[in-house]
C-alpha positions as CSV (number, residue, x, y, z in Angstrom):
1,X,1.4,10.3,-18.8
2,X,-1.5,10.6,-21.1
3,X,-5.0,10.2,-19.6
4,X,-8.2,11.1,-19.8
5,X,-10.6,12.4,-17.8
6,X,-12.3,10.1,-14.9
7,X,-15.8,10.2,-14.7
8,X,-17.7,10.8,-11.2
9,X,-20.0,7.9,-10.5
10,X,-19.5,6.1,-7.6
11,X,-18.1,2.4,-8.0
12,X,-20.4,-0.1,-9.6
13,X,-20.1,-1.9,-13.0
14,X,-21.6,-1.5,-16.1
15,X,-22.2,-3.7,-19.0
16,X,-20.2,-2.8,-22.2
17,X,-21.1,-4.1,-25.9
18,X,-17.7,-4.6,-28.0
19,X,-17.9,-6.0,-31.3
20,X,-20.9,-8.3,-30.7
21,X,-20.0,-9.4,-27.2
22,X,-20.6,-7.9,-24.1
23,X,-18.5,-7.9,-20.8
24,X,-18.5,-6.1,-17.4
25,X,-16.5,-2.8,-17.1
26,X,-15.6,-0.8,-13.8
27,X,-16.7,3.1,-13.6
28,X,-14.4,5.4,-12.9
29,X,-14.9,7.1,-9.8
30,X,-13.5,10.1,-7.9
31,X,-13.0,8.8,-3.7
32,X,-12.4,11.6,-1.7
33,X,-8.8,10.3,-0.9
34,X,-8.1,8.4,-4.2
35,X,-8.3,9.5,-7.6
36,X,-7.9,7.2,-10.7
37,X,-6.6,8.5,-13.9
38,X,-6.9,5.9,-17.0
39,X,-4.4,6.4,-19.6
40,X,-5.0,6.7,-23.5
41,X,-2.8,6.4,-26.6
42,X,0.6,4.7,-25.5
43,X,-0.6,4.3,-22.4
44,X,-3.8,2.6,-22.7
45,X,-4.5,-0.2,-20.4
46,X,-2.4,1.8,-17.5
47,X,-4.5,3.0,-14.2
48,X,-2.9,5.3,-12.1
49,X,-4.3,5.5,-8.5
50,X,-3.1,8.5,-6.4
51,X,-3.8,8.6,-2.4
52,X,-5.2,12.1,-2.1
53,X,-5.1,12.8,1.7
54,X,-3.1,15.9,2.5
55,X,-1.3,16.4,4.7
56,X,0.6,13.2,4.7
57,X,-1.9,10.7,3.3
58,X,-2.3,9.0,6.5
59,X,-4.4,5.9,6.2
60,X,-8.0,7.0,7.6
61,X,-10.8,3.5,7.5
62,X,-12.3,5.8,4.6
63,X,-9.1,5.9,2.4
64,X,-8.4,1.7,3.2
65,X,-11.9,1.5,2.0
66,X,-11.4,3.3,-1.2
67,X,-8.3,1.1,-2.0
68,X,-10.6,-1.8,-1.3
69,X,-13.2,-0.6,-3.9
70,X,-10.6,-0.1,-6.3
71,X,-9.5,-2.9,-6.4
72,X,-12.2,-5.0,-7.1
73,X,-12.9,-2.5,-9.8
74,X,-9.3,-3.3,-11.8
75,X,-10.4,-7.2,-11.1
76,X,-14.0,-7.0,-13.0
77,X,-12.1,-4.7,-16.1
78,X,-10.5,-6.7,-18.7
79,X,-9.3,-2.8,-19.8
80,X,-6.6,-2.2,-17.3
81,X,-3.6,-4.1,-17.9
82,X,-1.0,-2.4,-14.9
83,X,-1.7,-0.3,-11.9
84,X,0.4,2.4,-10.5
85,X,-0.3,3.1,-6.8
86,X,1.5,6.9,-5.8
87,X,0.7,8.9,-3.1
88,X,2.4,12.2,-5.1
89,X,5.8,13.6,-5.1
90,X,5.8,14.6,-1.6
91,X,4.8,11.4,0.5
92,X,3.8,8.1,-0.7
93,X,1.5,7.3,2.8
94,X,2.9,8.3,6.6
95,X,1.1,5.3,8.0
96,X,-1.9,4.8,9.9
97,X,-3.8,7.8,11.6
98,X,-2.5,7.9,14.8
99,X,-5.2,10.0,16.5
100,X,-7.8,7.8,15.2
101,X,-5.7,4.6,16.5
102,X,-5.3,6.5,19.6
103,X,-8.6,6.2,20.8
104,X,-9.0,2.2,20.1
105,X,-9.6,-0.2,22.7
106,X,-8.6,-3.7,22.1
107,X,-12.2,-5.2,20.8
108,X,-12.5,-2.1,18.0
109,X,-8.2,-2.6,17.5
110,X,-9.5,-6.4,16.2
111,X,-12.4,-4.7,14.0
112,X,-10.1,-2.1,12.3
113,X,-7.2,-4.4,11.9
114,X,-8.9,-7.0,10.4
115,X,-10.2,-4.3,7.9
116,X,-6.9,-2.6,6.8
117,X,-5.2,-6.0,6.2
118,X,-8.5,-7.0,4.4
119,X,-8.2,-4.1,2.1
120,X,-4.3,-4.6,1.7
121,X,-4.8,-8.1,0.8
122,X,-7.3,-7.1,-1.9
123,X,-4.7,-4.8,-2.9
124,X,-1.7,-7.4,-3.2
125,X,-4.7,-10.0,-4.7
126,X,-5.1,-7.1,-8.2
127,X,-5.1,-9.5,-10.9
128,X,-2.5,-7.7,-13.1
129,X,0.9,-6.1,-11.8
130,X,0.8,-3.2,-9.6
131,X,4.0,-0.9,-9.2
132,X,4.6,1.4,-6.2
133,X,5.6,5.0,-7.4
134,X,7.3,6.1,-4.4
135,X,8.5,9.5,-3.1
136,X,9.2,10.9,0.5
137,X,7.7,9.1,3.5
138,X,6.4,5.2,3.5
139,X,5.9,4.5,7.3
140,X,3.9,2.1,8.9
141,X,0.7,1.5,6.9
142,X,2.1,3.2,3.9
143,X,5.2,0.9,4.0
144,X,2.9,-2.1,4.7
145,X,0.7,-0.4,1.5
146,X,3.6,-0.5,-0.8
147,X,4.9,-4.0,0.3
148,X,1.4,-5.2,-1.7
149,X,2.5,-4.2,-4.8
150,X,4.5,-6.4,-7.0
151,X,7.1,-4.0,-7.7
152,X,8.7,-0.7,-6.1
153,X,10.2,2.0,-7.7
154,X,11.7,5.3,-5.5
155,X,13.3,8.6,-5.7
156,X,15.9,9.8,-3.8
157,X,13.9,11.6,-1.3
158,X,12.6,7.8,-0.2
159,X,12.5,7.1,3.7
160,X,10.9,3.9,4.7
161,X,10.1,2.4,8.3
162,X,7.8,0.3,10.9
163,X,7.8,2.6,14.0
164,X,5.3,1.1,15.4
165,X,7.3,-0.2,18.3
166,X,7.4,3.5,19.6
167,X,3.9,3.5,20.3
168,X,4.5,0.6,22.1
169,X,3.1,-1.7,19.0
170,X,3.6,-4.2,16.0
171,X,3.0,-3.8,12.4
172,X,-0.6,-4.6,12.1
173,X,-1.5,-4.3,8.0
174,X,0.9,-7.4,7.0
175,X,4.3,-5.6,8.0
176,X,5.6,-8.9,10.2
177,X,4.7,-11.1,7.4
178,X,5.7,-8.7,4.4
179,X,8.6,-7.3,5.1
180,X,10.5,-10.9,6.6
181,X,9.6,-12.7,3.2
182,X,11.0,-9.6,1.4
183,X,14.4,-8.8,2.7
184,X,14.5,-11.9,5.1
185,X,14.0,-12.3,8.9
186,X,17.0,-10.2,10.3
187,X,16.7,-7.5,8.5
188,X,13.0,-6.9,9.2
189,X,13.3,-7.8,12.7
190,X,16.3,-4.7,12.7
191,X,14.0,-2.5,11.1
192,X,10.6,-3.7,13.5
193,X,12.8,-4.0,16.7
194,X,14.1,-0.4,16.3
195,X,11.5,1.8,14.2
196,X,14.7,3.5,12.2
197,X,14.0,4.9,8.9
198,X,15.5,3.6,5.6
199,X,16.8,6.2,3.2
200,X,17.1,5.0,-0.5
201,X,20.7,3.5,-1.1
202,X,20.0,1.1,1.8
203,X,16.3,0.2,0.9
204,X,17.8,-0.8,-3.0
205,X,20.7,-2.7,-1.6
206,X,18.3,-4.8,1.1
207,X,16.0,-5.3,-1.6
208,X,13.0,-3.3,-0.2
209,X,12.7,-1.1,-3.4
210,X,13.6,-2.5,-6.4
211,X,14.8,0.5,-8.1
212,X,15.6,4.6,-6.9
213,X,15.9,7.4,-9.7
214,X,16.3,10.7,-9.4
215,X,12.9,12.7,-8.2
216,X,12.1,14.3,-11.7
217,X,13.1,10.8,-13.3
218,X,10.9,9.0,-11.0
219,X,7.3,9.6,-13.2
220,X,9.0,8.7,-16.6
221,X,10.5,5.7,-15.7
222,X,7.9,4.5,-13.7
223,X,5.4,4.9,-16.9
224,X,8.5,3.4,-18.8
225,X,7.8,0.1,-16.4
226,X,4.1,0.3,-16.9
227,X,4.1,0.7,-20.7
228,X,6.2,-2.7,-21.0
229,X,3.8,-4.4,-18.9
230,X,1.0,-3.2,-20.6
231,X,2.4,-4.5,-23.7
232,X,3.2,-8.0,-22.5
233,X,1.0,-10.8,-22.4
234,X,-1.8,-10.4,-19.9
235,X,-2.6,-14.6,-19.3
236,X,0.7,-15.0,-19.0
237,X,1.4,-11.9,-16.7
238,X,-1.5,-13.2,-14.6
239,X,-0.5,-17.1,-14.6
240,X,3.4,-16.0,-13.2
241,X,1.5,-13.5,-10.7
242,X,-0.7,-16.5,-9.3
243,X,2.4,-18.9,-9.1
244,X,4.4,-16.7,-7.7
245,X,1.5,-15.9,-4.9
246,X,1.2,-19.8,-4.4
247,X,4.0,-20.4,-3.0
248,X,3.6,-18.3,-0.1
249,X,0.7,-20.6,1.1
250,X,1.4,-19.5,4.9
251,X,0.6,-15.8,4.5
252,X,-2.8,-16.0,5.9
253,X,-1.9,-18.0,8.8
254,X,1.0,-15.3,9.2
255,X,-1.5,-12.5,9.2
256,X,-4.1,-14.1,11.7
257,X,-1.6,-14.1,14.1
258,X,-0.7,-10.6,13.5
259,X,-3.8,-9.3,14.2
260,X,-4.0,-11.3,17.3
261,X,-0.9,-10.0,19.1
262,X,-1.3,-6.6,17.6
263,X,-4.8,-6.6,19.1
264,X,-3.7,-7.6,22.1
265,X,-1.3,-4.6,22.8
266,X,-4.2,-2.0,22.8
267,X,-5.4,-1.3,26.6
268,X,-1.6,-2.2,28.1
269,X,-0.3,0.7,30.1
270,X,2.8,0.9,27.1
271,X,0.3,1.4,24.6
272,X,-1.0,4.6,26.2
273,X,2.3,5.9,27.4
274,X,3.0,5.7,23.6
275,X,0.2,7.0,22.0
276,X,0.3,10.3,24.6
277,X,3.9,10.5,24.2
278,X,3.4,10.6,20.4
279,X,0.5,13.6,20.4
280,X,2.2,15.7,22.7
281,X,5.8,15.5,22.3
282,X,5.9,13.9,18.7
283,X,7.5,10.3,17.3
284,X,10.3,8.3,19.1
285,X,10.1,10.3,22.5
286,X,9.0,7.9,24.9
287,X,10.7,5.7,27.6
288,X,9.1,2.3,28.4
289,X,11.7,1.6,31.2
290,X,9.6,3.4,33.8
């Protein structure tokens, strides 16, 4: 896709004088975990965001911050017309970061949760559409991430999951509200009850991507997508974005609640069991029976 460059400021806005009138514009700005890449010639108006935080882009407070930022950028810029949100061809986003989680007591759990599903809130509340550009991993958090946007599009290499239940835990950034409203109660309670990856064929036939290409299709088609947007008409893009978005009036109950039982799982002898079990002997190992 053809960009250029991004500028390094830090976020603010700036005034900007266009043919006798003048409106706010977003800087650019280069986020240590997110970088944002405006497009030019056919693909002016585009803005894509890509989660820069190797190894698997887990979802550090910094990077949910950065999101947050950008996102009230793309709502003060009448410029960009479509986002794409991509973590890279490797992983989109591995979920939250388990050591920092690990060391949470219930009082800072309510703090941090109520600060990732702020900043993924602001990210499902960007004015114009946002498509997921999705390759390898989407667990937890990063699953939860690409829920927000308005429209998924996967390779191949796709595996997608809410294993939060083996650390003895519930989605806590919108996953029991999210995914039930997107491929229906049973099948996220299947997919929350158990922790069990999705691979592509069965996330496009439930409905959880809309789309899976090939991996070196994957960047064409999605910039295919985003050009068509761009071109459309923003009020009305905007007007079916809010309507649609009204009609799911009971989100933000949905998500209060949420936070509180996933808040109150941190400090239960489970929640410890899982979190050790995790660091030492890696995902899916332990045995609550005991």
């Amino acid at each position: 896709m053809a960009a250029v460059a991004g500028c390094a400021y830090l976020l603010g806005l700036r005034k900007v004088r266009t043919r006798g009138r003048v409106r706010l514009m977003a800087f650019d700005f280069l986020g240590e975990h997110i970088t944002l890449e405006h497009g030019a010639g056919e693909d002016r108006g585009i803005l894509t965001v890509t989660i820069n935080r190797p190894p698997v882009n887990a979802l550090s407070r910094a990077l949910q911050e950065e999101l947050r930022r950008m996102a009230v950028a793309v709502n003060s810029d009448e410029d960009t017309r479509v986002v794409i949100i991509t973590g890279g061809p490797k992983v989109f986003a591995a979920g939250a970061d388990v050591k920092e989680m690990s060391q949470w007591g219930a009082e800072q759990a309510r703090e941090e949760t109520g600060g990732l599903q702020s900043a993924f809130t602001a990210v499902a509340d960007i004015r114009v559409p946002v498509i997921a550009q999705m390759s390898g991993y989407a667990l937890g958090g990063g699953l939860e991430l690409a829920m927000c946007a308005d429209i998924r599009i996967a390779d191949t290499t796709i595996k997608l999951g809410q294993p939060e239940i083996m650390l003895a835990l519930i989605p806590g950034a919108g996953g029991t509200q999210r995914l039930p409203r997107l491929i229906g109660p049973s099948r996220a309670k299947d997919l929350i009850f158990t922790g069990r990856q999705v691979r592509a064929e069965e996330a496009l036939a439930v409905g959880l991507v809309n789309e899976v290409v090939e991996p070196d299709a994957l960047p064409a088609r999605v910039a295919d997508l985003a050009r068509t947007l761009a071109r459309a008409s923003q009020p009305a893009l905007r007007a079916a974005k809010r309507a649609i978005h009204a009609a799911d009036a009971g989100l933000a109950a949905g998500l209060s609640e949420e936070r509180v039982e996933f808040t109150a799982l941190f400090g239960q002898p489970d929640t410890a069991r899982g979190f050790h079990s995790f660091l030492t002997d890696g995902p899916g190992k332990a045995d609550f029976r005991d």
